[in-house]
PDB file of N, CA, C, O and CB in Angstrom:
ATOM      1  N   UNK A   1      39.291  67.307 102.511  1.00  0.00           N
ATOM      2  CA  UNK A   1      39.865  67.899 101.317  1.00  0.00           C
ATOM      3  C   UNK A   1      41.147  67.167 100.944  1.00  0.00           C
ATOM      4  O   UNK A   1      41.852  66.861 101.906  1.00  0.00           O
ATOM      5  CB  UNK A   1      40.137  69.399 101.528  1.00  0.00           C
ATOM      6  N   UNK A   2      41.565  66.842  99.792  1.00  0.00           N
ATOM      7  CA  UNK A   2      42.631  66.003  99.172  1.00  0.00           C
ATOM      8  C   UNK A   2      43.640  67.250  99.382  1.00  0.00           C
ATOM      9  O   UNK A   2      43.416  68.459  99.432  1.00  0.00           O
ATOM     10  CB  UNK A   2      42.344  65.348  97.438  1.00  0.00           C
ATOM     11  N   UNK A   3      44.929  66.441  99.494  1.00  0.00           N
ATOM     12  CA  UNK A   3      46.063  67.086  99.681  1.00  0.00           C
ATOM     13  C   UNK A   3      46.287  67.268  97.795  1.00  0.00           C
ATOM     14  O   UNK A   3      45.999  66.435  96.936  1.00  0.00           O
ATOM     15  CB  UNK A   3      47.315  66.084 100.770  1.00  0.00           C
ATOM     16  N   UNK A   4      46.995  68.892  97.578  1.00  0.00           N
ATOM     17  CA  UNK A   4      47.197  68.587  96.233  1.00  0.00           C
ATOM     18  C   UNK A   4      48.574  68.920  95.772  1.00  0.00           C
ATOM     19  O   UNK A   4      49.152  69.991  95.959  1.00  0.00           O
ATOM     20  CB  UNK A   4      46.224  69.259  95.435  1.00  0.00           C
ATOM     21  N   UNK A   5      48.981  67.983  95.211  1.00  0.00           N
ATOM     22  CA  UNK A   5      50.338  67.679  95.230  1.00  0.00           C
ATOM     23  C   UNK A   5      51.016  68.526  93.686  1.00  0.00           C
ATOM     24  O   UNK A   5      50.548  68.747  92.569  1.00  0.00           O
ATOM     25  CB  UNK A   5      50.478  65.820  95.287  1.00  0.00           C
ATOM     26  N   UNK A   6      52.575  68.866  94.489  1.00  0.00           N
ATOM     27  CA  UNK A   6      53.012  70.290  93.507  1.00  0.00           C
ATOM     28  C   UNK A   6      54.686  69.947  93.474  1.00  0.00           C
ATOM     29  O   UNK A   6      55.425  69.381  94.279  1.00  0.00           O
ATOM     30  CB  UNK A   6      52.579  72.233  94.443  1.00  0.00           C
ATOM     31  N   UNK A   7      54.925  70.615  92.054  1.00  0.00           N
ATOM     32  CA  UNK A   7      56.601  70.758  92.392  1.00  0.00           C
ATOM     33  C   UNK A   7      57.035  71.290  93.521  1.00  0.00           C
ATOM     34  O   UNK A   7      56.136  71.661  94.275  1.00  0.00           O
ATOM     35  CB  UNK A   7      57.331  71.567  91.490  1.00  0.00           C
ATOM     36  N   UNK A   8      58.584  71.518  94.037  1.00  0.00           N
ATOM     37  CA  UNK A   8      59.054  72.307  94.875  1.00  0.00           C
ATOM     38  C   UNK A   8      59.934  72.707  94.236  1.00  0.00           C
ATOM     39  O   UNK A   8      60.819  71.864  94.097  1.00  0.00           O
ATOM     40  CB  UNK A   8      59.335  71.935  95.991  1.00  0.00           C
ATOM     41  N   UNK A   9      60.149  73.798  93.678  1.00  0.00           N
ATOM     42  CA  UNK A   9      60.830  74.596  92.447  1.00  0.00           C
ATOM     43  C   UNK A   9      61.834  75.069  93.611  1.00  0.00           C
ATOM     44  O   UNK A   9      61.553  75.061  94.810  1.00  0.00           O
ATOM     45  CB  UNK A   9      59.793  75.976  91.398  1.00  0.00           C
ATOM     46  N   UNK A  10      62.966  75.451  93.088  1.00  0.00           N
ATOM     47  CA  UNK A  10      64.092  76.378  94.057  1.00  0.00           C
ATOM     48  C   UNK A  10      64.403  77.636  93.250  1.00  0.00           C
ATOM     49  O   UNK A  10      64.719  77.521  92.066  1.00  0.00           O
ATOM     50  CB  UNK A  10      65.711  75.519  94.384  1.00  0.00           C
ATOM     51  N   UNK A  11      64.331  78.760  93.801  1.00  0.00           N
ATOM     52  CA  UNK A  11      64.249  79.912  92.853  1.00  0.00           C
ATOM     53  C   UNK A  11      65.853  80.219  92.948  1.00  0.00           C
ATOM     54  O   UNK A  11      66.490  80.402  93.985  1.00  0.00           O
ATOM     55  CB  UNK A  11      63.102  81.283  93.354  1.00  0.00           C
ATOM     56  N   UNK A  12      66.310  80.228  91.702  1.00  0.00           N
ATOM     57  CA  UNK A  12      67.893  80.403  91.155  1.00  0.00           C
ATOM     58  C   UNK A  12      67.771  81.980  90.833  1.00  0.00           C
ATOM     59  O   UNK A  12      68.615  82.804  91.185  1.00  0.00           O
ATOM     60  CB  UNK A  12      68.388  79.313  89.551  1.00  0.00           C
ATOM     61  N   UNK A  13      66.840  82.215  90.263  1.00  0.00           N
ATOM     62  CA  UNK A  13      67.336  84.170  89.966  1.00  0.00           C
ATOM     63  C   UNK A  13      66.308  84.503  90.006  1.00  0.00           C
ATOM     64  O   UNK A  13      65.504  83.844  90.665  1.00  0.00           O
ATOM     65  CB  UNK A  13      68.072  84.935  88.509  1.00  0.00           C
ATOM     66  N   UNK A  14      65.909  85.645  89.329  1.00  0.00           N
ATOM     67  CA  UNK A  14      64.468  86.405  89.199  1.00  0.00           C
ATOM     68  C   UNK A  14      64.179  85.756  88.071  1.00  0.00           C
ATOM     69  O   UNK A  14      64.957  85.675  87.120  1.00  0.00           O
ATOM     70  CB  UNK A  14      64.354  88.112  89.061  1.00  0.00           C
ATOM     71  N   UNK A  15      62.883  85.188  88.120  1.00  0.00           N
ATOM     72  CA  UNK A  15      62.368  84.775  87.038  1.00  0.00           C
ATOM     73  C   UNK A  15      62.790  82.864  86.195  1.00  0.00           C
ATOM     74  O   UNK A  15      62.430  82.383  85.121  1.00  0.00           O
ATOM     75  CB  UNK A  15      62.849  86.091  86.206  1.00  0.00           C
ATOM     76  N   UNK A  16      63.534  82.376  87.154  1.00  0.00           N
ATOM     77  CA  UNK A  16      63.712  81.488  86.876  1.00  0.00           C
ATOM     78  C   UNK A  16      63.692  80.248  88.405  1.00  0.00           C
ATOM     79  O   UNK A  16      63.956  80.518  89.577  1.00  0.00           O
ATOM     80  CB  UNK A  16      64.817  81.810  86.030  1.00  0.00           C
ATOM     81  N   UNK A  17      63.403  79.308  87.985  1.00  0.00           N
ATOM     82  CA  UNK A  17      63.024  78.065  89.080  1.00  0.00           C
ATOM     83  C   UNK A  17      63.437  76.956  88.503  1.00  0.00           C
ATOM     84  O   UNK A  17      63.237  76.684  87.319  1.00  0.00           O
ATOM     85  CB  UNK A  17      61.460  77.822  89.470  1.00  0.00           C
ATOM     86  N   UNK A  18      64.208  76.057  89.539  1.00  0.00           N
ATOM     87  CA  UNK A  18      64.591  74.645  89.229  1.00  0.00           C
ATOM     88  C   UNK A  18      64.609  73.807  90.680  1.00  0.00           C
ATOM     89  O   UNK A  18      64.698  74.075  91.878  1.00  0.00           O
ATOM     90  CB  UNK A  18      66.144  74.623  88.441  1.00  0.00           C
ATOM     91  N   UNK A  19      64.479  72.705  89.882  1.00  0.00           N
ATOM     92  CA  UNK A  19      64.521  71.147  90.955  1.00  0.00           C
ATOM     93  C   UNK A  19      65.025  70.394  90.042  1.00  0.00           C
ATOM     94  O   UNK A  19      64.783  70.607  88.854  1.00  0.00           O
ATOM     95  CB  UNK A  19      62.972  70.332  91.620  1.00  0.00           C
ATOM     96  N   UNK A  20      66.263  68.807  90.691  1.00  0.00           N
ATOM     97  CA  UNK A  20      66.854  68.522  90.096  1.00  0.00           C
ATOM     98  C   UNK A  20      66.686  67.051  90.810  1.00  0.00           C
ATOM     99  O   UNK A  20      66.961  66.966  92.007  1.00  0.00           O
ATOM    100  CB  UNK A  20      67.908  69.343  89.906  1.00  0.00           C
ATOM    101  N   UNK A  21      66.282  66.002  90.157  1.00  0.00           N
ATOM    102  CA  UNK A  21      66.268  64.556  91.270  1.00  0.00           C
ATOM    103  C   UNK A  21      66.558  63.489  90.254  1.00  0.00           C
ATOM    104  O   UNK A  21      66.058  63.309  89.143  1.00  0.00           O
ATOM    105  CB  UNK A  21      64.556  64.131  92.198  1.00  0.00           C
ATOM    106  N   UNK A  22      67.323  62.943  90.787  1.00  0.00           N
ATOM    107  CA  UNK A  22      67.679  61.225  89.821  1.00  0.00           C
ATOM    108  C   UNK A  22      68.029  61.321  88.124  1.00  0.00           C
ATOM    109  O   UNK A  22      67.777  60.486  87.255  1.00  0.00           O
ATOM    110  CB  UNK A  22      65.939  60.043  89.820  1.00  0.00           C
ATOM    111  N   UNK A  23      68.643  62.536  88.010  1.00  0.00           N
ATOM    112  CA  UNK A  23      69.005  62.834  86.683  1.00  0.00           C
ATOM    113  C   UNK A  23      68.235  63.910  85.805  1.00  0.00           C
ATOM    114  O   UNK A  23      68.615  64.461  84.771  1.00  0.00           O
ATOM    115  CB  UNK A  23      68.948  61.641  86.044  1.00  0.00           C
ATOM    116  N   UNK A  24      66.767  64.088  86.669  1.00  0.00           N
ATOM    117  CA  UNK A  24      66.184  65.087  85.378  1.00  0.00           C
ATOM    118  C   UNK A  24      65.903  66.330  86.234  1.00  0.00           C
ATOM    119  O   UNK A  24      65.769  66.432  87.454  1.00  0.00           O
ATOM    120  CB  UNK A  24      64.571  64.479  84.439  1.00  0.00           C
ATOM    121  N   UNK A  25      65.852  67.216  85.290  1.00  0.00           N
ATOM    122  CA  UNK A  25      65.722  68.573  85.938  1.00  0.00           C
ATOM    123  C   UNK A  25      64.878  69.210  84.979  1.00  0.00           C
ATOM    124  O   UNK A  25      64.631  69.065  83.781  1.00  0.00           O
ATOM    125  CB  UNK A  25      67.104  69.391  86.205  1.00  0.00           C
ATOM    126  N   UNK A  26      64.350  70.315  86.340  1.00  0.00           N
ATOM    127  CA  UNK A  26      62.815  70.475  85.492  1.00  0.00           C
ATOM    128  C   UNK A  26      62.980  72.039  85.758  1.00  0.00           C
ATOM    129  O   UNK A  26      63.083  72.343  86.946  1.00  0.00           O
ATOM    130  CB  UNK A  26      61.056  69.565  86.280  1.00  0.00           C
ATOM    131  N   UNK A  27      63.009  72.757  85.111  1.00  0.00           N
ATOM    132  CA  UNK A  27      62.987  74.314  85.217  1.00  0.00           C
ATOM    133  C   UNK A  27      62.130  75.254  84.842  1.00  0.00           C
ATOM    134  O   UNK A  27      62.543  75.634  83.747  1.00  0.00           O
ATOM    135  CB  UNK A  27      63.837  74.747  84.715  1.00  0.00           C
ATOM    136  N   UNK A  28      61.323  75.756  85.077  1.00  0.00           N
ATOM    137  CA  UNK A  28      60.272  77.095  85.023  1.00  0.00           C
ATOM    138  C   UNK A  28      60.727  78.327  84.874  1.00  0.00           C
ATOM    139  O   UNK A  28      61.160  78.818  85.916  1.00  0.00           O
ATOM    140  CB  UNK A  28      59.507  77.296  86.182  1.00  0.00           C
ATOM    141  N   UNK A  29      60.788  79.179  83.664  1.00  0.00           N
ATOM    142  CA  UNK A  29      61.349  80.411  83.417  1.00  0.00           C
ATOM    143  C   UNK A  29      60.285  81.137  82.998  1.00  0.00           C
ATOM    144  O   UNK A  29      59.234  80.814  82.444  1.00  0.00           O
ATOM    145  CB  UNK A  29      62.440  80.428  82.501  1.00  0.00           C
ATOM    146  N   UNK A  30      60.939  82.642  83.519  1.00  0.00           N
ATOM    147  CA  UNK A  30      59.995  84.239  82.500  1.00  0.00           C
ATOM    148  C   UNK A  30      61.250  84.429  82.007  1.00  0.00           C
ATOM    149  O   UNK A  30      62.079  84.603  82.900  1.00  0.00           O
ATOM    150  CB  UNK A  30      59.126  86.059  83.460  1.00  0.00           C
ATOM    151  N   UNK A  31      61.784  84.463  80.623  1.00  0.00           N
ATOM    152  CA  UNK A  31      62.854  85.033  79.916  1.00  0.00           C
ATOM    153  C   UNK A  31      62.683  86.189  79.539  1.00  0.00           C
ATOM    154  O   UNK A  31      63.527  86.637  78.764  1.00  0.00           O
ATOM    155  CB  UNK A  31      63.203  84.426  78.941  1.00  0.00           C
ATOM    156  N   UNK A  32      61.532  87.071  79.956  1.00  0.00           N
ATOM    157  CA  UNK A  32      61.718  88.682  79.991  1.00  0.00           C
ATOM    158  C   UNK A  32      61.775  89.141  81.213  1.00  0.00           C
ATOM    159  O   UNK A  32      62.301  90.252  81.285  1.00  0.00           O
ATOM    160  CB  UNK A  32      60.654  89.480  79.355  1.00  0.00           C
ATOM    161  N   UNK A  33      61.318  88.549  82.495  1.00  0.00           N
ATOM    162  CA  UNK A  33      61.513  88.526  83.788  1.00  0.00           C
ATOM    163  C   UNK A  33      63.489  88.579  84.024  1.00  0.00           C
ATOM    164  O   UNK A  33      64.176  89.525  84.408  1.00  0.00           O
ATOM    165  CB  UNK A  33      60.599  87.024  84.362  1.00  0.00           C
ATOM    166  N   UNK A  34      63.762  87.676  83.761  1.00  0.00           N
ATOM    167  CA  UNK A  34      65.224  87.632  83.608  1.00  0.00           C
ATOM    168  C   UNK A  34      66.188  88.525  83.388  1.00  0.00           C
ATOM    169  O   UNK A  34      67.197  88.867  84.006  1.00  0.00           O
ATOM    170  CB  UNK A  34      65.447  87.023  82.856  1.00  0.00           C
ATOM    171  N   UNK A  35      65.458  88.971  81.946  1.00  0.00           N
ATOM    172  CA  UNK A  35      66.549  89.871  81.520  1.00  0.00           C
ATOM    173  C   UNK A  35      66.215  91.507  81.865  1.00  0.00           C
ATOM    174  O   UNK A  35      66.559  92.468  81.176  1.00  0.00           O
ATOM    175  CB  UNK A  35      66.763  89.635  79.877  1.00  0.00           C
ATOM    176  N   UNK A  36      65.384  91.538  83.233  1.00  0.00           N
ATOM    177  CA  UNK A  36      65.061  93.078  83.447  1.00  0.00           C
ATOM    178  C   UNK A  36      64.019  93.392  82.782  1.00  0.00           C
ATOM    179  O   UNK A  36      63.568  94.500  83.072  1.00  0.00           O
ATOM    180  CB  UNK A  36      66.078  94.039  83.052  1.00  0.00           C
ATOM    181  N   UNK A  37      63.230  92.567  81.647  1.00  0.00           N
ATOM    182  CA  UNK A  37      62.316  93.528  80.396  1.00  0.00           C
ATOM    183  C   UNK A  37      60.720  93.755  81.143  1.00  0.00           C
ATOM    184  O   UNK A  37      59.778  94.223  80.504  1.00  0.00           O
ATOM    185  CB  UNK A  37      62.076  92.390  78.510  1.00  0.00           C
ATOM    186  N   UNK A  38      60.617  93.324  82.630  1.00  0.00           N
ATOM    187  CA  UNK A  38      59.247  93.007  83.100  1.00  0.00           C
ATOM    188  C   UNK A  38      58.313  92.143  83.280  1.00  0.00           C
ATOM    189  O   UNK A  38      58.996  91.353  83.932  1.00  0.00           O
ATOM    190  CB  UNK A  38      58.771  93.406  82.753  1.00  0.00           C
ATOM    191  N   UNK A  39      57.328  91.667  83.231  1.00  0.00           N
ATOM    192  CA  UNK A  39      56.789  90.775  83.639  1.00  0.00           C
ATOM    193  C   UNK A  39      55.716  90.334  82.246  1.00  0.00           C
ATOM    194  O   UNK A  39      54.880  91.115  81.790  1.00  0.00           O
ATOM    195  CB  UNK A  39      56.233  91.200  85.044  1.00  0.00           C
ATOM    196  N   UNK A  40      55.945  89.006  81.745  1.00  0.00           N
ATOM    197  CA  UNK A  40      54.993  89.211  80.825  1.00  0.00           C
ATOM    198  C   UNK A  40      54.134  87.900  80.896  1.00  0.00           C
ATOM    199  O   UNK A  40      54.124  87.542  82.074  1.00  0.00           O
ATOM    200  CB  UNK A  40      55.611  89.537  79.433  1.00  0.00           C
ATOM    201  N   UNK A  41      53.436  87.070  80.140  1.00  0.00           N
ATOM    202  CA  UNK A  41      52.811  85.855  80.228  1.00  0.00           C
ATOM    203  C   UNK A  41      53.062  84.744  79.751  1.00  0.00           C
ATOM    204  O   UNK A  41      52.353  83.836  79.319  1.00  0.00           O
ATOM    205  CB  UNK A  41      51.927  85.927  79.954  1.00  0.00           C
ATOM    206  N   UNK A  42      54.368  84.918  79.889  1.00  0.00           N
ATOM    207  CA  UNK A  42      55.163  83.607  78.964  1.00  0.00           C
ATOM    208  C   UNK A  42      56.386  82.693  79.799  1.00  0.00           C
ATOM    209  O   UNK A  42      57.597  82.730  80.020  1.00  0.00           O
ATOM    210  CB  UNK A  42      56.084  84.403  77.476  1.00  0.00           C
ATOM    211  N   UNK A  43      55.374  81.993  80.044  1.00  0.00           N
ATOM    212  CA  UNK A  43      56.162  81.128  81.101  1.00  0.00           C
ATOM    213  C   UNK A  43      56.711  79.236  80.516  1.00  0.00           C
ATOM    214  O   UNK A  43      55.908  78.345  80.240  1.00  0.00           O
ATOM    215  CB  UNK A  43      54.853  81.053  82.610  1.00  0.00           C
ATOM    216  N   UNK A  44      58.148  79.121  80.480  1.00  0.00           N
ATOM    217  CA  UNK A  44      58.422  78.156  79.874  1.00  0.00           C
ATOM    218  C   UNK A  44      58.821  76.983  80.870  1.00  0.00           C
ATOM    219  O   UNK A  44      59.593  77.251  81.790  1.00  0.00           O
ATOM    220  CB  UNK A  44      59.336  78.543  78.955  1.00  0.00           C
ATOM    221  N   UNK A  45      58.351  75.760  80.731  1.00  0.00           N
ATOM    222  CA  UNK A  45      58.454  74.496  81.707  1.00  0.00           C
ATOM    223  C   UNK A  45      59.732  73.493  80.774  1.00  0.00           C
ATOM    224  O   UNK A  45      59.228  72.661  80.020  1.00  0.00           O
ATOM    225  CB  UNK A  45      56.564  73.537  81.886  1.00  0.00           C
ATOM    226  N   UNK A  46      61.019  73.533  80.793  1.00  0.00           N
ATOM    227  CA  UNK A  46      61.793  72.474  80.348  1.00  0.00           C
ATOM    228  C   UNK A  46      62.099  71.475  81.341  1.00  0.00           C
ATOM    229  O   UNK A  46      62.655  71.808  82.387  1.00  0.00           O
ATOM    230  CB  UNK A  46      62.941  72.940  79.820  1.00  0.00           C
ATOM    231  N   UNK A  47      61.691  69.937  81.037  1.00  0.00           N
ATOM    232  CA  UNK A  47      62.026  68.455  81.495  1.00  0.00           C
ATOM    233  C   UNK A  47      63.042  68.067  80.870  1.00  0.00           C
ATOM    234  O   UNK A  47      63.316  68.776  79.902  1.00  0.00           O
ATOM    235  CB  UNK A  47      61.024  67.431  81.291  1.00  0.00           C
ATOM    236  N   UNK A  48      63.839  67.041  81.089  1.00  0.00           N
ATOM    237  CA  UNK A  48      64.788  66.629  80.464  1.00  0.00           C
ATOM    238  C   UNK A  48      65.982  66.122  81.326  1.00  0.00           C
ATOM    239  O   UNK A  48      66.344  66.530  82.430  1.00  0.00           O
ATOM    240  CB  UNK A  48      65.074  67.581  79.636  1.00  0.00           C
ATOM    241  N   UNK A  49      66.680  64.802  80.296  1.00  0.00           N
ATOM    242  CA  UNK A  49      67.606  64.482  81.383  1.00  0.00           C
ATOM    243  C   UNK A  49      66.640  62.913  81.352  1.00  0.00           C
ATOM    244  O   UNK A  49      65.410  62.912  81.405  1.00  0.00           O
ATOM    245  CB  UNK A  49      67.657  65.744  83.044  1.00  0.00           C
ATOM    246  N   UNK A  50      67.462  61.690  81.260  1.00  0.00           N
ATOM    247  CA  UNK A  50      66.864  59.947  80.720  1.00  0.00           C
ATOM    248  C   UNK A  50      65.988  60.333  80.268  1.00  0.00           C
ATOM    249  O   UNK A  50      64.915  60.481  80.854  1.00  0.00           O
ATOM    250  CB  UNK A  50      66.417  58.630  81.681  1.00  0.00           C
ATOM    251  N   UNK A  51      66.305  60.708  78.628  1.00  0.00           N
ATOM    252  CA  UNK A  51      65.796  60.358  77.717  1.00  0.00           C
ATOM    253  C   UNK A  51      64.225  61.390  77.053  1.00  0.00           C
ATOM    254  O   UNK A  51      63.554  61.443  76.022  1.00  0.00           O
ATOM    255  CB  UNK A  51      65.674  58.963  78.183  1.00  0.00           C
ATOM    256  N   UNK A  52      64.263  62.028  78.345  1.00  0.00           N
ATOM    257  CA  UNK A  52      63.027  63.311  78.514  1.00  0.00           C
ATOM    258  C   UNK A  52      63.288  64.472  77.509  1.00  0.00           C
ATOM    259  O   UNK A  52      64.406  64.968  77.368  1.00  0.00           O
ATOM    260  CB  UNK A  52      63.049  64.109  80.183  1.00  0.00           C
ATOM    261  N   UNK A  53      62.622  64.714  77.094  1.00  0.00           N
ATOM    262  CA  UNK A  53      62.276  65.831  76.363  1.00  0.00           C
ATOM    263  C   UNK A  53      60.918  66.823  76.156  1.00  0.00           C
ATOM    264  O   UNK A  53      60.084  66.874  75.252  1.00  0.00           O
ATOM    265  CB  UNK A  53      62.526  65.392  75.377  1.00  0.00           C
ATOM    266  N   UNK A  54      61.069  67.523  77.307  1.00  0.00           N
ATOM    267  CA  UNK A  54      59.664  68.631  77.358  1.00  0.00           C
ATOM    268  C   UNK A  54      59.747  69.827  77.266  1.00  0.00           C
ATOM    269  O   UNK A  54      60.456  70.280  78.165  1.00  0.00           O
ATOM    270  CB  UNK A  54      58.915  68.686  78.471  1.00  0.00           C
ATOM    271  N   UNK A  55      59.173  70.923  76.287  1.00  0.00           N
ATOM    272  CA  UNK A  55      59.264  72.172  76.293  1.00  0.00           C
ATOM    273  C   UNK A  55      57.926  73.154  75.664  1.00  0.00           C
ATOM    274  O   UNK A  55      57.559  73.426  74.521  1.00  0.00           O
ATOM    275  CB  UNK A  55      60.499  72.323  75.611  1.00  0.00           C
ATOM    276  N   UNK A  56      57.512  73.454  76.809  1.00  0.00           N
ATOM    277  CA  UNK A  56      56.287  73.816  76.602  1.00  0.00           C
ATOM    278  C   UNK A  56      56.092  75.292  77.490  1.00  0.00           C
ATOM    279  O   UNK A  56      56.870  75.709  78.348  1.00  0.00           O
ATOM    280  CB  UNK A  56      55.330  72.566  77.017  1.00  0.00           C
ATOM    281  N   UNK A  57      54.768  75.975  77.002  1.00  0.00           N
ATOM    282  CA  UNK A  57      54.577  77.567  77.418  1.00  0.00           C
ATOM    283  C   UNK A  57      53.208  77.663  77.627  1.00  0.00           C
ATOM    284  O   UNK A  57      52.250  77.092  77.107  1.00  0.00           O
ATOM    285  CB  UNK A  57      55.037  78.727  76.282  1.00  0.00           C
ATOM    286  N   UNK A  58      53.360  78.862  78.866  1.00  0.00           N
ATOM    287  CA  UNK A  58      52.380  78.606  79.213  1.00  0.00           C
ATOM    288  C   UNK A  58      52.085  80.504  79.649  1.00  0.00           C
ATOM    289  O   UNK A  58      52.944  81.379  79.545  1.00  0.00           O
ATOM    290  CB  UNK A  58      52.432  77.246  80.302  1.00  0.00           C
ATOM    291  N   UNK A  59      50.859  80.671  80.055  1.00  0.00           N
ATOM    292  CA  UNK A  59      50.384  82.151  80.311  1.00  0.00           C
ATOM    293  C   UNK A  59      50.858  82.337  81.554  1.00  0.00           C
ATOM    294  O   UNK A  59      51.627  83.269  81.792  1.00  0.00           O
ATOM    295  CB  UNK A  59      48.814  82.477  80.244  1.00  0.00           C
ATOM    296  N   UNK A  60      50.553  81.679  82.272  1.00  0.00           N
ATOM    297  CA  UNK A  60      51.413  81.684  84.151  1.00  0.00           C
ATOM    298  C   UNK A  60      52.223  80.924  84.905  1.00  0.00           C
ATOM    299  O   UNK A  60      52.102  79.698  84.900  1.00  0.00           O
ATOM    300  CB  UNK A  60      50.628  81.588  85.193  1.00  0.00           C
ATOM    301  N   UNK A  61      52.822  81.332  85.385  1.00  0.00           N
ATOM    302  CA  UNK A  61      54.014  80.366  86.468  1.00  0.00           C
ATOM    303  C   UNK A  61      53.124  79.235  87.000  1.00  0.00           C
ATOM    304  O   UNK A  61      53.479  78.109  86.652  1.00  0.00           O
ATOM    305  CB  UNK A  61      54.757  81.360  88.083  1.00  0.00           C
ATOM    306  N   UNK A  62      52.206  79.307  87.656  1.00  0.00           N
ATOM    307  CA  UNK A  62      51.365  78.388  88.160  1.00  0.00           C
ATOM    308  C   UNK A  62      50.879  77.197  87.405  1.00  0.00           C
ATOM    309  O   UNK A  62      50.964  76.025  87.772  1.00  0.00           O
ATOM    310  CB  UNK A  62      50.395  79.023  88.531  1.00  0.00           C
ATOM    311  N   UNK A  63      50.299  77.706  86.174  1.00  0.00           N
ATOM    312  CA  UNK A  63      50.185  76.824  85.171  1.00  0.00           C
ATOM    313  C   UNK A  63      51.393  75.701  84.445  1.00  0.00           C
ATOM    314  O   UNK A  63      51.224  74.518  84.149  1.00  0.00           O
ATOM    315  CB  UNK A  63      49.749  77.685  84.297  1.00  0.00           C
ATOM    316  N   UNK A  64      52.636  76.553  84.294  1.00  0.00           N
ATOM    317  CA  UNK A  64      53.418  75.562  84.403  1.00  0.00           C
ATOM    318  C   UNK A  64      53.742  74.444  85.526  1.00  0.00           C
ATOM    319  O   UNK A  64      54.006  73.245  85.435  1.00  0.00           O
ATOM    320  CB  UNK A  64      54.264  76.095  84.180  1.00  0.00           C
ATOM    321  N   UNK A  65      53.634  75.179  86.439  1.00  0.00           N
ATOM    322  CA  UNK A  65      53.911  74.422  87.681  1.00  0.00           C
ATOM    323  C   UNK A  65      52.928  73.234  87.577  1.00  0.00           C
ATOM    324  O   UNK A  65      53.340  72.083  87.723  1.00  0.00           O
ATOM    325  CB  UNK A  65      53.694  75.328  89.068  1.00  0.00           C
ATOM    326  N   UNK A  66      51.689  73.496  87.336  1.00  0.00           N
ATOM    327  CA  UNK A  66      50.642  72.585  87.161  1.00  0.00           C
ATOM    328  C   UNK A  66      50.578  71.270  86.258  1.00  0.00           C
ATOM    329  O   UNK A  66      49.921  70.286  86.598  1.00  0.00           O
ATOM    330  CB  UNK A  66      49.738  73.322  86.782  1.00  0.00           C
ATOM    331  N   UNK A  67      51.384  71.347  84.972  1.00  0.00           N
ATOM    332  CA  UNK A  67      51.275  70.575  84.119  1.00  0.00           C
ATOM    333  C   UNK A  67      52.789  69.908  84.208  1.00  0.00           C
ATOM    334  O   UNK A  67      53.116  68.892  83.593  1.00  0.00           O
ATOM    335  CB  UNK A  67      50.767  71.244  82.863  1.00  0.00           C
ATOM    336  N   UNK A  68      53.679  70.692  85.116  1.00  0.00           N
ATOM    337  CA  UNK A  68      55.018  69.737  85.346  1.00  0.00           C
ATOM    338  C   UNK A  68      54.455  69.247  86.674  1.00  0.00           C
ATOM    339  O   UNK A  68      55.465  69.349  87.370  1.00  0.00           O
ATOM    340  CB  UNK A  68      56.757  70.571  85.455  1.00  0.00           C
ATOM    341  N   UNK A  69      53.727  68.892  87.293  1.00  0.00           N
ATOM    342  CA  UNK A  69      53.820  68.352  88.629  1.00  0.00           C
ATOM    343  C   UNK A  69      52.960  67.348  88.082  1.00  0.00           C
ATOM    344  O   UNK A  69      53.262  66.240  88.525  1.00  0.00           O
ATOM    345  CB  UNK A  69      53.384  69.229  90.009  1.00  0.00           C
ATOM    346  N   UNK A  70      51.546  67.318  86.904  1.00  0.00           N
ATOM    347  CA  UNK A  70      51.032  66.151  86.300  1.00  0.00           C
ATOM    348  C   UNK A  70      52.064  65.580  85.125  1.00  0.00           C
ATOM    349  O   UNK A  70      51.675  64.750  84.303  1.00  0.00           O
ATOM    350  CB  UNK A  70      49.585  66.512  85.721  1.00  0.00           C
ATOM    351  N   UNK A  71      52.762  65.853  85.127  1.00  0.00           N
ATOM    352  CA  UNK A  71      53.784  65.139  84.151  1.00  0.00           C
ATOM    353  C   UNK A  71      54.436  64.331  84.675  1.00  0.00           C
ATOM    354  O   UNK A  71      54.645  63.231  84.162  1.00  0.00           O
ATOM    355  CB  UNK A  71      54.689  65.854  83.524  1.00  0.00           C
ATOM    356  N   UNK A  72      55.060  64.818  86.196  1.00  0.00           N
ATOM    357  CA  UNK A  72      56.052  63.949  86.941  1.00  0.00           C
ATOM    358  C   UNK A  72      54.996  62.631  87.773  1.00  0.00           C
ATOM    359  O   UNK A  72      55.471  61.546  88.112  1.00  0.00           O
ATOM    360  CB  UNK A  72      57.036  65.108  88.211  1.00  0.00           C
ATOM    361  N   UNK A  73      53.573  63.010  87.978  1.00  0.00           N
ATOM    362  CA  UNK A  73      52.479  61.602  88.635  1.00  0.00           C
ATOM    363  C   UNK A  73      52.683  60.656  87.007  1.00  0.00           C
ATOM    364  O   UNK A  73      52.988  59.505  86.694  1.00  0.00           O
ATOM    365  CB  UNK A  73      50.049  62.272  89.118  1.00  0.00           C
ATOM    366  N   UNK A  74      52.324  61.883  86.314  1.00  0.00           N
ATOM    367  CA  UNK A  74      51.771  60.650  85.016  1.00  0.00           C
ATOM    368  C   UNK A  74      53.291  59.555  84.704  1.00  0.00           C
ATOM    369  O   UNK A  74      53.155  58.340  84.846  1.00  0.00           O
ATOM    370  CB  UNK A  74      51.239  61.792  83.001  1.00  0.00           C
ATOM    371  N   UNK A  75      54.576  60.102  84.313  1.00  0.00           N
ATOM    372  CA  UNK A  75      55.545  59.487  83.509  1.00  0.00           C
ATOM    373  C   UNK A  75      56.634  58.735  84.477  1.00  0.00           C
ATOM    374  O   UNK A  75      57.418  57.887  84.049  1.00  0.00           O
ATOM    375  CB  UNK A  75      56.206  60.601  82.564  1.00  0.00           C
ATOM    376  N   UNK A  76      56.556  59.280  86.201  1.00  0.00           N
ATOM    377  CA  UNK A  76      58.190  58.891  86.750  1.00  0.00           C
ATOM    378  C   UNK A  76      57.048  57.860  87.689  1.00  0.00           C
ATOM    379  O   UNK A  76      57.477  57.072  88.531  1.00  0.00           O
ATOM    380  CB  UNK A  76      59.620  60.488  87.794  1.00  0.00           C
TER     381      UNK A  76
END
C-alpha cells in the first residue's frame, strides 16, 4: 500500500489550523467553529506568502487538507 502523503496542520484554536515553512503559510479554518456558532461545512484553505495566492472552500476539513497537500506536490 502507498504511503499517502498529508499536511501537518498545528491546531492554533478551535477551528482553525496552520503550518508555516520557507515563507508560506497555509491555514485551514471553520469561521463559525471559531466564533462559538457550531460546526458547519465550510471549510476555508488560505496559501500565500512568494508570490502565492490561494483561497478556496470546501465542505470538510479533510477535503481541504486534501487539495492543500496536492497543491504543495504539484507547485513547491
Amino acid at each position: 500500500m502507498e504511503n499517502e502523503k498529508t499536511l501537518s496542520l498545528k491546531k492554533v484554536s478551535k477551528g482553525y489550523y496552520e503550518i508555516e515553512a520557507d515563507g508560506i503559510t497555509i491555514n485551514v479554518s471553520n469561521p463559525f467553529i471559531q466564533c462559538g456558532k457550531g460546526a458547519t461545512n465550510g471549510w476555508q484553505i488560505l496559501i500565500y506568502g512568494k508570490g502565492f495566492d490561494v483561497d478556496e472552500w470546501f465542505n470538510t476539513k479533510k477535503q481541504a487538507i486534501k487539495f492543500g497537500t496536492k497543491w504543495v506536490l504539484d507547485n513547491l
